[in-house]
C-alpha positions in Angstrom: -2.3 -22.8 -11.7 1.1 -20.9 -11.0 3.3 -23.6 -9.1 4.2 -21.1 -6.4 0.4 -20.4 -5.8 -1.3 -21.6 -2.3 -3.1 -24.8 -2.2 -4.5 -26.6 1.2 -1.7 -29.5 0.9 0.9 -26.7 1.2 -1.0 -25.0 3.7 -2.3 -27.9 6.5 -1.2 -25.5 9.6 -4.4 -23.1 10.0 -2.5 -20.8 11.7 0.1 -20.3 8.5 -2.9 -20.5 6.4 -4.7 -17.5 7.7 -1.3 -15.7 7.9 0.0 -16.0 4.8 -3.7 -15.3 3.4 -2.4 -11.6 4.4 0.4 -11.4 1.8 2.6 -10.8 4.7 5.2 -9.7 2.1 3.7 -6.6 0.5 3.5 -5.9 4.3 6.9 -3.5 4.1 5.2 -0.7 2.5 3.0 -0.2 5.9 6.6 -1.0 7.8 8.3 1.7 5.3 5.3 4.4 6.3 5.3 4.1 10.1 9.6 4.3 9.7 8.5 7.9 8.2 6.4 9.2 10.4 8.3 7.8 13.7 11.7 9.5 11.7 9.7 12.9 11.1 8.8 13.2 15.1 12.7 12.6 15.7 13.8 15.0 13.3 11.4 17.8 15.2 13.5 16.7 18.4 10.6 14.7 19.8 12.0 11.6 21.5 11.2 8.1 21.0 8.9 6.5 23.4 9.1 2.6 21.9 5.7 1.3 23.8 3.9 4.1 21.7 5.3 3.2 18.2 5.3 -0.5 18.8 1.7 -0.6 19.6 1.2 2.3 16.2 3.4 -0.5 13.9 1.8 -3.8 14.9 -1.7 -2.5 14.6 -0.8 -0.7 11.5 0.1 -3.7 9.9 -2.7 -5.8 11.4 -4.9 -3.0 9.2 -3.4 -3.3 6.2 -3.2 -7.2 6.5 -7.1 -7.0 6.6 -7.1 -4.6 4.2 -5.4 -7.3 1.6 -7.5 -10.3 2.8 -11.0 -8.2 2.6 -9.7 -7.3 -1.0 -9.4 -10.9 -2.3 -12.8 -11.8 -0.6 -14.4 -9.0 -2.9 -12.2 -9.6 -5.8 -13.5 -13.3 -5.3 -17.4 -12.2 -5.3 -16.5 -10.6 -8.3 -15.0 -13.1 -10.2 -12.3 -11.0 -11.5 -9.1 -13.3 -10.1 -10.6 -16.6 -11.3 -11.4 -15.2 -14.3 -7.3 -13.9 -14.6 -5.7 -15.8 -16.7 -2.5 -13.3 -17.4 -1.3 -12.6 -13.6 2.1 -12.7 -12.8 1.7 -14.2 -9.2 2.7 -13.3 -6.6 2.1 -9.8 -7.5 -0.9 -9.5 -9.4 -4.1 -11.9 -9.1 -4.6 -11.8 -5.5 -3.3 -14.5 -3.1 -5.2 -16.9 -4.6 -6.1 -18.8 -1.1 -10.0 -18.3 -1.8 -9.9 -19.0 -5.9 -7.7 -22.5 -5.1 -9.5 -22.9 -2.3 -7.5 -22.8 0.7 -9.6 -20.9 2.4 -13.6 -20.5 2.0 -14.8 -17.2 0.9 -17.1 -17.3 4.6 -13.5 -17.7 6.4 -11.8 -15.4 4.5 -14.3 -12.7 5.2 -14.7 -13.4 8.7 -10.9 -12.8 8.9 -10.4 -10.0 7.3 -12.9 -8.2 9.5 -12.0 -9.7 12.7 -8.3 -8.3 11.6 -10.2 -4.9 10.9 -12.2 -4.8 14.1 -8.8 -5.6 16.1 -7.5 -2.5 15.4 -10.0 -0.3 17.1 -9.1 -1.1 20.7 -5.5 -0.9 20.0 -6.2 3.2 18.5 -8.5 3.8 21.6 -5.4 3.2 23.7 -3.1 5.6 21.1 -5.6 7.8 21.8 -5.6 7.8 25.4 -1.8 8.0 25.9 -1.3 10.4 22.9 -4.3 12.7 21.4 -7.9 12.8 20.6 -6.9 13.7 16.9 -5.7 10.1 16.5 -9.1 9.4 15.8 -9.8 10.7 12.7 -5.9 9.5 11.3 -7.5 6.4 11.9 -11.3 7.1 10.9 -9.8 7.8 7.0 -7.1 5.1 7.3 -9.8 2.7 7.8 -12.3 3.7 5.5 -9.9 4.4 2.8 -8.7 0.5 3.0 -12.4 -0.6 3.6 -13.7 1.9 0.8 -11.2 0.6 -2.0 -12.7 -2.8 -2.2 -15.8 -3.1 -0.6 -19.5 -2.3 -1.7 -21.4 -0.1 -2.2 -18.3 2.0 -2.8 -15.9 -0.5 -4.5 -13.8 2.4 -5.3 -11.2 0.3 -7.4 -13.9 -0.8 -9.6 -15.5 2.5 -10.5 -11.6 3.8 -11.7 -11.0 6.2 -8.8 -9.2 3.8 -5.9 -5.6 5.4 -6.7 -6.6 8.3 -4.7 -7.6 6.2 -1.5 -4.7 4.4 -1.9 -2.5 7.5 -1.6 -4.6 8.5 1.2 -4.2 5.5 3.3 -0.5 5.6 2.9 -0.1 8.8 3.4 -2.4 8.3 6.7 -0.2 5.9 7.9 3.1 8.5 7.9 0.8 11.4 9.4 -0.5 8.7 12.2 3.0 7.5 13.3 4.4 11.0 13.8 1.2 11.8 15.3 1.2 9.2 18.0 5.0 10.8 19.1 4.2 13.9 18.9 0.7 14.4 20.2 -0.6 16.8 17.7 -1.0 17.2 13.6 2.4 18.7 12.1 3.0 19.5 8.3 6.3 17.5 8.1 4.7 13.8 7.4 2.6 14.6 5.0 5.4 16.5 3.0 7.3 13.1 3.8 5.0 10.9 3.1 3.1 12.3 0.0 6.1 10.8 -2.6 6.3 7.4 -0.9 2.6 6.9 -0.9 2.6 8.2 -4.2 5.0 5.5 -4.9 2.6 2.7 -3.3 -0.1 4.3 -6.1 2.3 3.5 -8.5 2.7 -0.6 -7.5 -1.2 -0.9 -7.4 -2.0 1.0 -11.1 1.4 -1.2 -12.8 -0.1 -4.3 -11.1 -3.7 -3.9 -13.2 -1.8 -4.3 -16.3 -1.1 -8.1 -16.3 -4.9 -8.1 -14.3 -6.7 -5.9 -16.8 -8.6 -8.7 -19.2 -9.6 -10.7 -15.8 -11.4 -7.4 -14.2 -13.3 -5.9 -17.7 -14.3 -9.6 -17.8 -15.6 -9.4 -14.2 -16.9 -5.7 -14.8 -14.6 -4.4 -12.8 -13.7 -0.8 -14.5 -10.2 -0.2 -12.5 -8.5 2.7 -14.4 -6.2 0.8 -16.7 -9.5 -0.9 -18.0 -11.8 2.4 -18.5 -8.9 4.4 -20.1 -7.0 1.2 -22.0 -3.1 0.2 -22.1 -1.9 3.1 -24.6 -2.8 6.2 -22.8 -2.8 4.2 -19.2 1.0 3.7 -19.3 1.8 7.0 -19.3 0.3 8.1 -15.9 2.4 6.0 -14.2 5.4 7.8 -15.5 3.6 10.9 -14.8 2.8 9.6 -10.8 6.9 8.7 -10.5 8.1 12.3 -11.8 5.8 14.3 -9.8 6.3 11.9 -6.4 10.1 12.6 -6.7 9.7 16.5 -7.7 7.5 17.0 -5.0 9.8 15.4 -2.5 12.7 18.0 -3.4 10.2 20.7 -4.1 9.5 20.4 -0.4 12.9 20.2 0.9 13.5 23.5 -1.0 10.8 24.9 0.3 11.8 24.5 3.8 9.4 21.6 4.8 11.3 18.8 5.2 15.6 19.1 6.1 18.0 18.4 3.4 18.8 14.9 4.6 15.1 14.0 3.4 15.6 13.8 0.1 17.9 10.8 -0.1 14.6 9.8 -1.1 15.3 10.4 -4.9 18.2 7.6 -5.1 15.2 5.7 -6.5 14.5 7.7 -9.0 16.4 5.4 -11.6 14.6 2.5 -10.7 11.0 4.6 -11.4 12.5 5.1 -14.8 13.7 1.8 -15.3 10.1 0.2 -14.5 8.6 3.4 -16.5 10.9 2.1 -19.6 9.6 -1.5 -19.2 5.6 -0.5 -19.0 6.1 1.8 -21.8 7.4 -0.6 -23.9 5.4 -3.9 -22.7 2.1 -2.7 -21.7 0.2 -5.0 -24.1 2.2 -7.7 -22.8 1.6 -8.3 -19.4 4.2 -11.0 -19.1 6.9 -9.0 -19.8 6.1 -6.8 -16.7 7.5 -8.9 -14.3 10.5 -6.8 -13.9 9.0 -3.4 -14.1 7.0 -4.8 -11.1 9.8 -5.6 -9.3 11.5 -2.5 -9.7 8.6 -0.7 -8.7 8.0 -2.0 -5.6 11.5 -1.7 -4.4 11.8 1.8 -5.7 8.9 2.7 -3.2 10.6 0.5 -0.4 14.4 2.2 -1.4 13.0 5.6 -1.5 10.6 5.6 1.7 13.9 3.8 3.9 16.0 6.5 2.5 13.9 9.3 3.4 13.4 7.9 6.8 17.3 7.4 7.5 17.6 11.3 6.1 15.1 12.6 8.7 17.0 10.7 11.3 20.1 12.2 10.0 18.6 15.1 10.1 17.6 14.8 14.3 
């Protein structure tokens, strides 16, 4: 066991044991979305009405917090992060709270759907004060979190959960401009299509150091089905075409100029790309490239953000 790793004598309080079950820290990306969509309504003029986004941010959150805790319970059924014995925690592995036993596999999944279920009254009310469309924003945000782990899709396990994942990112951007504005515009999905494609990228680096834990488990993620050598180089692949389609749609005239600040993280993509090119058959090496991807996706969605504002 990784000393940093969760275990009940660090975690007597229930109430920090249930939150940091949530890996509040990977909670930023969700943070970084809403920041693009609320930024895209702004930059169409639209002013900002702080009850609306508040309610759109917490609750987003809230989702994607039960969207990590209902992924360790199924990872746990599987077996996949007890049987990891290469994970470079925090990042890859899970949380670990149900595998050391901080909390019980029953608790864990009754949280993560009580988190889940909490978010429905909380979009009713979006819906009310902003527009019926909000539904299905949050219709596919929900079933692309629920869908990626859970059976009898277990989407991650059959090689195809990078797509949900860019879906519910994107999602999140479309929903927070949508609960300012009132309507479906173009603009946060052009905004957020290279973040969440960014947020693909930190998922498919982190099955490298988790691969030999999920074949052992069965659990086919993409890096497993197509193996390390030609795996490593979609990720390169995901970065180039995230960053050329953020300037391919400031060119085009669907996003203002200021937008693509975004690309100052380009270097960072590379960086990581470098690392996972290199060190792909040696998951402990990754540790960096890790780190440099998730703040790349972080850097890049801000930076877009503050250029839409700029942009306003």
């Amino acid at each position: 066991m990784h000393t940093l790793e969760p275990t009940l004598a660090k975690y007597p309080n229930p109430i920090l044991r249930y939150f940091g079950a949530t890996r509040p820290a990977f909670l930023s990306i969700t943070l970084v979305a809403c920041l693009i969509g609320f930024a895209c309504a702004s930059a169409s003029g639209l002013p900002f009405q702080m009850d609306k986004a508040f309610v759109a941010l917490f609750f987003a959150l809230v989702a994607h917090a039960a969207a990590n805790v209902i992924n360790d319970y199924y990872d746990y059924q599987l077996g996949s992060d007890a049987k990891n014995d290469e994970r470079i925690f925090p990042f890859t592995g899970g949380s670990r709270f149900i595998v050391n036993g901080v909390l019980s596999p029953k608790e864990a999944r009754i949280f993560g759907y009580a988190l889940l279920l909490s978010v429905i009254p909380a979009g009713l009310w979006l819906m009310e004060v902003s527009a019926n469309g909000l539904f299905w924003i949050g219709l596919a945000g929900m079933f692309a979190g629920w869908a990626y782990s859970a059976p009898p899709l277990q989407l991650v396990c059959r090689g195809v959960g990078e797509p949900f994942i860019y879906t519910g990112w994107t999602v999140i951007a479309i929903g927070a401009d949508f609960v300012l504005r009132g309507d479906f515009s173009t603009m946060p999905w052009f905004a957020g299509t290279p973040f969440a494609l960014l947020v693909v990228n930190i998922l498919y680096i982190n099955q490298f150091p988790d691969m030999k834990g999920d074949a052992a488990a069965g659990k086919r993620t993409l890096i497993v089905r197509l193996g390390t050598r030609t795996a490593r180089w979609f990720y390169l692949g995901i970065a180039l075409f995230a960053y050329a389609f953020l300037l391919g749609a400031v060119a085009w005239g669907g996003l203002p100029l200021y937008a693509a600040a975004g690309v100052i993280a380009l270097p960072l993509s590379l960086s990581a790309a470098r690392d996972l090119l290199a060190y792909a058959d040696t998951p402990a090496r990754l540790l960096n490239a890790i780190k440099r991807t998730i703040l790349a996706a972080n850097l890049s969605g801000l930076a877009t953000a503050l250029g839409l504002w700029a942009a306003a």
